[in-house]
C-alpha positions in Angstrom: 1.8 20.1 -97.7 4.0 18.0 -99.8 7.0 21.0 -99.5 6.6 20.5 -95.3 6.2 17.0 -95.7 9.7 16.7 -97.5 11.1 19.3 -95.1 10.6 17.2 -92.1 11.3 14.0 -93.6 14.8 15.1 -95.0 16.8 14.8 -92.1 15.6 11.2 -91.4 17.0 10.5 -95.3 20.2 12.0 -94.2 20.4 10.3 -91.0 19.7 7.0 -92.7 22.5 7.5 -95.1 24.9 9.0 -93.0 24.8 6.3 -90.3 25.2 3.7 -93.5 28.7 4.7 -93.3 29.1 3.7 -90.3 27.4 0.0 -90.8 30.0 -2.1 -91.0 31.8 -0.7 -87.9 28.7 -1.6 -85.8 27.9 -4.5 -87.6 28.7 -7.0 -84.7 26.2 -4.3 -82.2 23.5 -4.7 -84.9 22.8 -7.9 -85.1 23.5 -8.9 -81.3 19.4 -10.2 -80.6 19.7 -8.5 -76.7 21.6 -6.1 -74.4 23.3 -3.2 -75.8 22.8 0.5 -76.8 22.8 0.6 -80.9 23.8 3.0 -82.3 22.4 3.3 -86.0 18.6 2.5 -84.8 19.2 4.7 -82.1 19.9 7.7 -84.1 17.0 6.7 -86.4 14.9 6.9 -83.4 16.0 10.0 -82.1 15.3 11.4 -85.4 12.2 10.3 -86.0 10.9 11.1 -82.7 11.9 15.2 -83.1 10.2 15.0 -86.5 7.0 13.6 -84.7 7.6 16.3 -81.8 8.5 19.0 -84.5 5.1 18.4 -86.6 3.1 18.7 -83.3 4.5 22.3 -82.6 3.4 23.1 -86.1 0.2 21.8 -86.4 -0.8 22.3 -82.9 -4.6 22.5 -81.8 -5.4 25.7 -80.7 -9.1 24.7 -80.1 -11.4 21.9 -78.6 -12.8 21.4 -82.8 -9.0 21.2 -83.8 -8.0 18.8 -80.6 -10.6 16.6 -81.1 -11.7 16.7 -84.8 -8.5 18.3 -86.5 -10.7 21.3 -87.5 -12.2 18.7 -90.1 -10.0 20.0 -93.0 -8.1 16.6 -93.5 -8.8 14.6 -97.3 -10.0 11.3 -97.7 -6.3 10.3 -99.1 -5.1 11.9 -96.1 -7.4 10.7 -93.6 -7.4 7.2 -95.5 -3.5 7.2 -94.3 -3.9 8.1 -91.1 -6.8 5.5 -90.7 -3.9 3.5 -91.7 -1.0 4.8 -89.3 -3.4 5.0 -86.3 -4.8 1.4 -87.0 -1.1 -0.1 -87.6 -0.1 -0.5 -84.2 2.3 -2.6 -82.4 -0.2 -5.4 -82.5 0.0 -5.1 -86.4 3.5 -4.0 -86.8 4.7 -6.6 -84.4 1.8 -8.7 -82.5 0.3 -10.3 -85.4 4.2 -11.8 -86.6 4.3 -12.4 -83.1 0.8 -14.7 -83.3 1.5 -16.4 -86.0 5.5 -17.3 -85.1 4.2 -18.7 -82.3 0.9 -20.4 -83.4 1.1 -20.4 -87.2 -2.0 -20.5 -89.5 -4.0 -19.6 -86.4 -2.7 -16.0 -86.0 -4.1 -15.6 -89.6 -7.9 -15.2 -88.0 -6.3 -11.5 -86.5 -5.4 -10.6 -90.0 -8.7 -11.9 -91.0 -10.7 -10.5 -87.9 -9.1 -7.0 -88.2 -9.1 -6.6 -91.9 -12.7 -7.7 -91.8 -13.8 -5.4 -89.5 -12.5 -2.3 -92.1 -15.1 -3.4 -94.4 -18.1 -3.5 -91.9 -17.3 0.2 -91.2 -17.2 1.1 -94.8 -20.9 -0.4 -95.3 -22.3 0.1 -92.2 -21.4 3.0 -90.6 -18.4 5.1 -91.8 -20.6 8.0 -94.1 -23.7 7.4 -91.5 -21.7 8.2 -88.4 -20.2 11.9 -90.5 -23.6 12.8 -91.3 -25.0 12.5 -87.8 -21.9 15.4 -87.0 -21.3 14.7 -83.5 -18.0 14.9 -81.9 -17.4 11.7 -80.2 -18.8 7.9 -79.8 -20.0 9.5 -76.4 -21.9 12.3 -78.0 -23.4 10.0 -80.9 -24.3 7.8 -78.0 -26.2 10.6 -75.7 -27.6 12.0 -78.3 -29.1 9.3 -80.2 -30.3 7.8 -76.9 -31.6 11.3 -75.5 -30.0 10.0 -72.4 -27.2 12.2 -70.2 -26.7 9.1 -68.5 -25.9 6.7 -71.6 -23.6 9.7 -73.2 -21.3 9.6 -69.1 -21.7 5.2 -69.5 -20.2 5.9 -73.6 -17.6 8.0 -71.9 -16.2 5.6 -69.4 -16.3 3.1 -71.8 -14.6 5.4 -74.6 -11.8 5.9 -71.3 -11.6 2.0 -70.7 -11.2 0.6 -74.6 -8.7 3.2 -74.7 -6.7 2.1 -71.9 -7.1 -1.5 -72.6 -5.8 -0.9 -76.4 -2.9 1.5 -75.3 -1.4 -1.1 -73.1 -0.3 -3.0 -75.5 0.5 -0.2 -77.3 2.9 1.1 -74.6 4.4 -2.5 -74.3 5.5 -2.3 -77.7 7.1 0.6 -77.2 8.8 -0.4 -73.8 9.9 -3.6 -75.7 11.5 -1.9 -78.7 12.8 1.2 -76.6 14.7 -2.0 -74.9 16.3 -3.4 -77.5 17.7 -0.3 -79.4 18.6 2.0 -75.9 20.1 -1.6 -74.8 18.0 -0.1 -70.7 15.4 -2.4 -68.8 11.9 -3.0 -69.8 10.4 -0.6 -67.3 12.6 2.3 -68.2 12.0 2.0 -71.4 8.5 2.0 -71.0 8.6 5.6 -68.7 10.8 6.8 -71.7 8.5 5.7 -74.2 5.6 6.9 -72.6 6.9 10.4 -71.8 8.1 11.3 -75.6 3.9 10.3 -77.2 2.6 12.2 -74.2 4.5 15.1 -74.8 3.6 15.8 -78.5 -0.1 14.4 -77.7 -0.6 17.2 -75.4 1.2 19.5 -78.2 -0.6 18.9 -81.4 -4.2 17.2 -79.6 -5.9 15.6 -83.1 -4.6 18.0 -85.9 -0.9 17.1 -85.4 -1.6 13.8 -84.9 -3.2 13.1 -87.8 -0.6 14.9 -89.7 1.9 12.9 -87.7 0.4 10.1 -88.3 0.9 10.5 -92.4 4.5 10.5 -92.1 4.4 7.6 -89.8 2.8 5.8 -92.0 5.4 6.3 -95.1 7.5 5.4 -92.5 5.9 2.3 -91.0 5.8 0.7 -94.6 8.8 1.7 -95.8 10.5 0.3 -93.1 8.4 -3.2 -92.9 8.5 -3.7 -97.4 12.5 -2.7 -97.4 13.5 -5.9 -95.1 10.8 -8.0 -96.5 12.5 -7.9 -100.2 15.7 -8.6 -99.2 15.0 -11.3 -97.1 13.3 -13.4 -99.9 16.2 -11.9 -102.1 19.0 -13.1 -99.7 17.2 -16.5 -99.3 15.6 -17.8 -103.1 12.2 -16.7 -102.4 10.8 -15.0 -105.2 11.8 -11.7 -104.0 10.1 -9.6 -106.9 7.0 -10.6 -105.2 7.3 -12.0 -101.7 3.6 -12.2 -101.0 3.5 -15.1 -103.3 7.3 -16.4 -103.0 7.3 -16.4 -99.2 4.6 -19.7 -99.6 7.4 -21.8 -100.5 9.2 -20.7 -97.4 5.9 -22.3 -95.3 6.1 -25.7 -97.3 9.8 -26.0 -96.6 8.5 -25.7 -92.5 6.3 -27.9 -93.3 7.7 -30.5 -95.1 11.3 -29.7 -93.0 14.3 -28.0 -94.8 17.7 -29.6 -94.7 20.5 -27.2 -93.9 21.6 -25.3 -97.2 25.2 -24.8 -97.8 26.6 -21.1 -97.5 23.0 -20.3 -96.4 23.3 -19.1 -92.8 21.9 -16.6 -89.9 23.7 -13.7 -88.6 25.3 -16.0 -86.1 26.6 -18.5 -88.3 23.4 -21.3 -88.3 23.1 -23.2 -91.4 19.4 -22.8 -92.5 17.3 -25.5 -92.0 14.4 -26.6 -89.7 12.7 -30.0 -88.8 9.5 -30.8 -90.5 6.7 -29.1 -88.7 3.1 -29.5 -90.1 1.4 -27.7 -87.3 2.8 -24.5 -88.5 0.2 -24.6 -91.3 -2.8 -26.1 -89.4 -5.4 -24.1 -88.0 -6.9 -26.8 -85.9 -4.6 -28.7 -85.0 -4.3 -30.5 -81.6 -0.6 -30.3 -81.2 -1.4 -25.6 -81.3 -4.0 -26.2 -78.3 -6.2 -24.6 -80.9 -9.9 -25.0 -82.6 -12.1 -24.0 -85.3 -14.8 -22.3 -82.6 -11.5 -20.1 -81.6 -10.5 -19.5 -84.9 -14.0 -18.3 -86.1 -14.4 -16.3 -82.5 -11.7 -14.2 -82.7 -12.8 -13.5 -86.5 -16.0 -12.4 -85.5 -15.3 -10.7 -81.9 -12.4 -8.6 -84.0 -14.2 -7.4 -86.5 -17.6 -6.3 -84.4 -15.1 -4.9 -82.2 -13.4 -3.0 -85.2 -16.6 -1.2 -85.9 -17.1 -0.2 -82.6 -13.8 1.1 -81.2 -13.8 5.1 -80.2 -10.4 6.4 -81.9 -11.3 4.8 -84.7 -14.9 5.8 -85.5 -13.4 9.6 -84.2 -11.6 9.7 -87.5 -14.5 9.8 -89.6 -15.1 13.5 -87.9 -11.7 14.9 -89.2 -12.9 14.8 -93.5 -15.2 18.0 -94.6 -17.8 15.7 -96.2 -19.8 12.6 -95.2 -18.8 10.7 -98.5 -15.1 11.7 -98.2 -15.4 9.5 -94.4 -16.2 6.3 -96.7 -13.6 7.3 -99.1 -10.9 7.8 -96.9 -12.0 4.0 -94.9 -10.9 2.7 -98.7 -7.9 4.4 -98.8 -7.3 2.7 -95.4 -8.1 -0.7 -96.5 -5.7 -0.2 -99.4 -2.9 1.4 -97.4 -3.5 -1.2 -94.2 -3.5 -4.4 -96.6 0.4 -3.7 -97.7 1.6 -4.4 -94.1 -1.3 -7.2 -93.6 0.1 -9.3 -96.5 3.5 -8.9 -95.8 3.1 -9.6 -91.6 3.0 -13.7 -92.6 6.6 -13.3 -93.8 8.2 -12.4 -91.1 6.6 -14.7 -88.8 8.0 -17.2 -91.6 11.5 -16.4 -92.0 11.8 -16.1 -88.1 10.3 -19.6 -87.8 13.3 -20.7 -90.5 15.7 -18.8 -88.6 15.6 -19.2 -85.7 15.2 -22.8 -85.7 18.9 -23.7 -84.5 18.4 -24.8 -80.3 21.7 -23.0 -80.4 19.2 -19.5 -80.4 17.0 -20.3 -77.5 13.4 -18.7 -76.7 12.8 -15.7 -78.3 10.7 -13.0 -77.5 7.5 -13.8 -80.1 6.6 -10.1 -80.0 10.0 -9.0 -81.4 10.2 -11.3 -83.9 10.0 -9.1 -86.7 13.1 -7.1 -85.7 14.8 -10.6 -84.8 14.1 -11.9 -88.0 15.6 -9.1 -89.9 18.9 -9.7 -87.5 19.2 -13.0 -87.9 18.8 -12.6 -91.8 22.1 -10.3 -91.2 20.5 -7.2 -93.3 22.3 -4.1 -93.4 22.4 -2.6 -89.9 20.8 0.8 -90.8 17.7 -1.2 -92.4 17.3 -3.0 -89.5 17.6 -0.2 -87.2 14.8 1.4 -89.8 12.8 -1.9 -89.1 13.0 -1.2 -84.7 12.0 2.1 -85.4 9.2 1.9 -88.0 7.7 -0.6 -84.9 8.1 2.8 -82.5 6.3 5.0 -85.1 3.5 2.3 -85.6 2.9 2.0 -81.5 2.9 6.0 -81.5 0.7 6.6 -84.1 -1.6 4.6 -82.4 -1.1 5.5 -78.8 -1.9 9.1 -80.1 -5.0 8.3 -81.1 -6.0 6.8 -78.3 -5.1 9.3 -76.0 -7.0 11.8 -78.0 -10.2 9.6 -77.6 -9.8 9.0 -74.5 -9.1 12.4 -73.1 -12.1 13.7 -75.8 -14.3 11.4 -73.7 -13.1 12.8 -70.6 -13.6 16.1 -70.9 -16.1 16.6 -74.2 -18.3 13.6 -72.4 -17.7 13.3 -68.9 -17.2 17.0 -68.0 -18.2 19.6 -70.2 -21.7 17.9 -71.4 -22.4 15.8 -68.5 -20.9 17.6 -65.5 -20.3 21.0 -66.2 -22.3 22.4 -69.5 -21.1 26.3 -69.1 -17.7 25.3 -69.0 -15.6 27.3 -70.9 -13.2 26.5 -73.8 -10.2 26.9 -72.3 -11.3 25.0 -68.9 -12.3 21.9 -71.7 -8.9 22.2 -73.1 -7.2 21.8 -70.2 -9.4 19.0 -68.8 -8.6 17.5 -72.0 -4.9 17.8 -71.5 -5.2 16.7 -68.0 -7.4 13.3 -69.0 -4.4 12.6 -71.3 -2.4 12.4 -68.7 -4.1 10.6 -66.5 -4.5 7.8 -69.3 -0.8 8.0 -70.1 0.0 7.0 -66.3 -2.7 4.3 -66.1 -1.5 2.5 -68.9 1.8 2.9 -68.4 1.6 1.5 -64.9 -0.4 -1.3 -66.3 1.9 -2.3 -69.1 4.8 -2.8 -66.7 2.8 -5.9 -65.5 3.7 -7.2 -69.2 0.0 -9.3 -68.8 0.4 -10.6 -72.5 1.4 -10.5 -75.5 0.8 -7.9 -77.2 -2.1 -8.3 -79.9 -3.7 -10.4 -77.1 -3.9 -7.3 -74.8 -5.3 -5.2 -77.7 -7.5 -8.2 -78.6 -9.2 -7.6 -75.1 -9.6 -4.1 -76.2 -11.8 -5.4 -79.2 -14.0 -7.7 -77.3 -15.4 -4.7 -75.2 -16.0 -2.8 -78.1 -17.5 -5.5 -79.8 -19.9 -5.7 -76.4 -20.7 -2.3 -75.9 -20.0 0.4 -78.7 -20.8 -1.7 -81.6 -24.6 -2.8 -80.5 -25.0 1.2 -80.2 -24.0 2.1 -82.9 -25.2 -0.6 -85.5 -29.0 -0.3 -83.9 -28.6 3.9 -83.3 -27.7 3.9 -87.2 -30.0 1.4 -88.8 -32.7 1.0 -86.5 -35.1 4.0 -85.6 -36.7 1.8 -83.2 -34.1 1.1 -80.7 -34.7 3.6 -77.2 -33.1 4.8 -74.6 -34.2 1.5 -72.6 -33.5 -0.7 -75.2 -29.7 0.6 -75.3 -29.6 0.1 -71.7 -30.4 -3.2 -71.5 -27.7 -3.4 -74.3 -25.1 -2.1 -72.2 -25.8 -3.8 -69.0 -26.0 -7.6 -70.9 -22.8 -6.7 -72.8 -21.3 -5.2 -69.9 -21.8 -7.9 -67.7 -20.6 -10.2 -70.0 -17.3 -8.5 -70.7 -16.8 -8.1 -66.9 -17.1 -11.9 -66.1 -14.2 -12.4 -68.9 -11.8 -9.9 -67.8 -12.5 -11.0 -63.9 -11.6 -14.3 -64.6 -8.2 -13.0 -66.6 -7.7 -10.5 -64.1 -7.8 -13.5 -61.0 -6.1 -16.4 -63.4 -3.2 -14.0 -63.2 -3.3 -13.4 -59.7 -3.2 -16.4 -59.5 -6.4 -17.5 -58.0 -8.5 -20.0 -59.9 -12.6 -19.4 -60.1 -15.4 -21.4 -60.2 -16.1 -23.0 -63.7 -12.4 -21.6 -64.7 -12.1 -23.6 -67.9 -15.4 -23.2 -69.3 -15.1 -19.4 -69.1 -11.5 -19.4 -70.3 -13.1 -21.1 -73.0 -16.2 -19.4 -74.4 -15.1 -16.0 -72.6 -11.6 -16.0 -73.3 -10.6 -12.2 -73.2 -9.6 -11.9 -76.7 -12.6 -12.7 -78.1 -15.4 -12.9 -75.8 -17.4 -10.4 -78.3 -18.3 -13.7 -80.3 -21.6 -14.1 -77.6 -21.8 -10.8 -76.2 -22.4 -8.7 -78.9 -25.0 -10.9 -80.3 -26.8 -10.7 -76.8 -26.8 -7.3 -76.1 -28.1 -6.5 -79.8 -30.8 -8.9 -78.9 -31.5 -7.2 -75.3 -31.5 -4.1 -77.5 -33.9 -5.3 -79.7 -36.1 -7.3 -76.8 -36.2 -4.0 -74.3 -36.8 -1.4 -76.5 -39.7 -3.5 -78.4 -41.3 -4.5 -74.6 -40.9 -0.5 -73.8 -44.0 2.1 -74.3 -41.4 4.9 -74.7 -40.6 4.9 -78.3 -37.4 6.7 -79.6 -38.7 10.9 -80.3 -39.9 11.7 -83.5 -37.0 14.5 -83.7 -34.6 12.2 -84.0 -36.3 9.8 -86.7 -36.7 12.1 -88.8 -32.9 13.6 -88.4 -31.8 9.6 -88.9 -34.4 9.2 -92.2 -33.1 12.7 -93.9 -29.9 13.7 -92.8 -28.0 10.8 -92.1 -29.6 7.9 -94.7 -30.8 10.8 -96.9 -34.4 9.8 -97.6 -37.5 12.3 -98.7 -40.0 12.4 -96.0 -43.0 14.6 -96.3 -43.0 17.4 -92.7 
């Protein structure tokens, strides 16, 4: 493993220091903030892209167990980093910056809301959901239920937080695609798209998760490198910029005055005007409040816990206690990028204070912020491209899922049980696609920004998934009735919050518009609807005479919590 791992990763090293010849030639390209083809970070993306394509052909699935599961042969440490990769996607690489550049301390409750959510799965769920050995979220959800219909309603659900997440996903992609092949948003997006189709359909869940290790070496790599040499370049404690970087927030706060032979890339003495906001959750002046800050908390990390892709990885480890070993490793691996997110957002809000600037693009602002710092142009063509790895990584994923639900779910176990193993792989293969041109279609729209769109993508998963899950684990009373109820009350409810975003962007305006964009707001609507439709679990399946089969209680008390019972 580590022999092929430093096999594929070599020509990336000698790409990176070849083109570092060539830096000071395309300085001026480099650090332009929009229009033009680069050529450093363009290289680096072309190489990283054949290394993703290359480690599909070799780790290929060859099966539905290796497509969907990777053959379960991956280690904790191993899965631990692709738990990682796959969770670091553009809305972590580049969204949350993007959130808290634009609103400050508020953007903090996704790093709170999403970190938070890591930590439910390890307690509740994560060794629970291995033991019980099925598949899919789907196929937990049919089974546990003894319900064909609830496993097709887990399916389509699987299909639609899958689409919701990728589209942001895809808009990352489009947006950096943009700024390194210097072609227009919607090109980039078809281009995008294409290249993490192709070696999904390749590799299925085997290669991606191997792909998805080296993305993540690359994915921190190329956030840390930047990072350091910002708060070298500029006084702030650059042997530890977690801590040093807080200075950089007081001097927003309290305003800096323009230091002398301190500038951007384009010549901007560094300074900004005093602005106390930026470290405010709550403040008036951000159009924010403490019931949104605590919302999004809550509906992110419910929604964590109940996403299909990422519940799917706990089927690729040999062991149940390896599935809550390698959600540890994640936590560890993930919390390197989380603390160093707030940084950029920082030294972007420094940087790009000058009017002389303009608007910028708040989901690009890590890559902007790395320009205007004037870093070496191969490190910030490292920086565009570690953003690409961390919106494929995760768009692989989800395409997996997805097409898993499609054709595990929805047609072989629903529609067409004798199907055959080759006729599931190419349904599988054929969902994929289908996703890939939904969401692509729907990311042209450019709706949001980006961790807002995935945000959505939480919220329904908080609403559906998570309530099935959480009572299917812990609570041998819950019935096929009772999940039902479930589904329909958080159903409904996400449905009324994505109609109303749906029409506000339409452009039509509904009755009791600003209440619901209030306490539905799509990025966190989970905060009331997974509440309810636990209760409605709770309420239905306690009114109910059917009570849940006596099989499946006794597979839940000894074989997935491990306890003695007498036959």
């Amino acid at each position: 493993m580590k022999n092929s791992f430093l096999r594929l990763i070599l020509p990336f090293i000698i790409c990176l220091l070849a083109t570092s010849a060539y830096a000071e030639d395309v300085a001026a390209t480099a650090t332009q903030l929009e229009g033009s083809f680069k050529i450093i970070p363009g290289v680096i993306l072309i190489v990283i892209l054949v290394t993703f394509i290359l480690v599909g052909l070799l780790n290929r699935a060859k099966d539905t167990q290796s497509y969907w599961a990777a053959g379960r042969k991956i280690s904790p440490v191993g899965s631990g980093m692709a738990i990682a990769s796959n969770w670091m996607s553009a809305a972590s690489f580049l969204g949350m910056a993007a959130i808290m550049y634009g609103a400050g301390y508020h953007g903090l409750s996704y790093v709170v809301g999403w970190t938070g959510g890591y930590v439910l799965l390890m307690v509740l769920m994560a060794s629970q959901v291995r033991r019980y050995g099925k598949y899919t979220a789907a196929d937990f959800i049919g089974d546990r239920y003894y319900s064909k219909g609830l496993r097709g309603i887990g399916a389509i659900l699987a299909i639609l937080i899958s689409l919701s997440y990728c589209v942001g996903q895809f808009a990352g992609i489009g947006l950096m695609f943009k700024w390194i092949l210097g072609i227009d948003y919607a090109t980039a997006v078809i281009v995008g798209s294409s290249v993490v189709l192709l070696y999904t359909l390749i590799s299925g869940m085997m290669g991606v998760t191997k792909n998805m290790q080296i993305q993540y070496v690359i994915i921190i790599i190329s956030f840390m490198v930047p990072m350091f040499l910002m708060c070298y370049k500029y006084g702030y404690a650059f042997l530890l910029p977690h801590i040093g970087y807080g200075q950089a927030v007081t001097d927003i706060v309290n305003g800096l005055p323009a230091k002398e032979g301190l500038t951007n890339a384009i010549g901007n003495s560094m300074g900004i005007l005093p602005s106390p906001e930026f470290a405010m959750p709550f403040d008036p002046a951000t159009g924010k409040n403490a019931f949104q800050w605590m919302a999004i908390c809550f509906a992110l990390m419910v929604g964590t816990a109940g996403l299909p892709h990422v519940i799917q990885r706990f089927y690729v480890v040999p062991r149940a206690r390896d599935a809550r070993a390698s959600v540890v490793w994640g936590l560890f691996f993930i919390c390197l990028l989380y603390w160093s997110a707030p940084l950029y957002s920082t030294f972007g809000k420094i940087l790009s204070a000058n009017p002389e600037i303009g608007a910028l693009n708040k989901d690009a602002i890590v890559v902007y912020a790395a320009q205007l710092a004037a870093l070496y142009a191969p490190i910030v063509g490292l920086l565009a491209a570690g953003a690409v790895s961390a919106a494929f990584s995760t768009v692989s994923g989800l395409l997996v899922a997805g097409a898993s639900a499609f054709s595990h779910d929805l047609y072989y176990r629903t529609l067409n049980p004798n199907a055959s193993e080759k006729t599931q792989m190419l349904m599988a293969r054929i969902g994929t696609v289908l996703m890939a041109v939904i969401v692509c279609s729907i990311a042209l729209l450019k709706l949001a920004l980006i961790a807002q769109l995935v945000a959505t993508a939480f919220s329904l998963a908080g609403c559906t998934i998570f309530p099935l899950f959480l009572l299917g684990i812990w609570w041998s009373g819950s019935n096929r009735a009772g999940a039902w109820a479930g589904v329909i009350v958080g159903g409904g409810i996400s449905f009324i919050a994505i109609t109303y975003f749906v029409a506000s962007k339409l452009g039509f305006v509904l009755p009791l518009n600003d209440f619901v964009t209030l306490y539905l707001n799509p990025w966190y609507f989970a905060w009331i609807g997974a509440p309810l439709a636990i209760l409605a679990n709770i309420i239905v399946s306690k009114m109910t005479g059917c009570d849940t089969p006596i099989e499946i209680k006794k597979f839940l008390a000894t074989q997935v919590h491990g306890v003695k019972t007498a036959d």
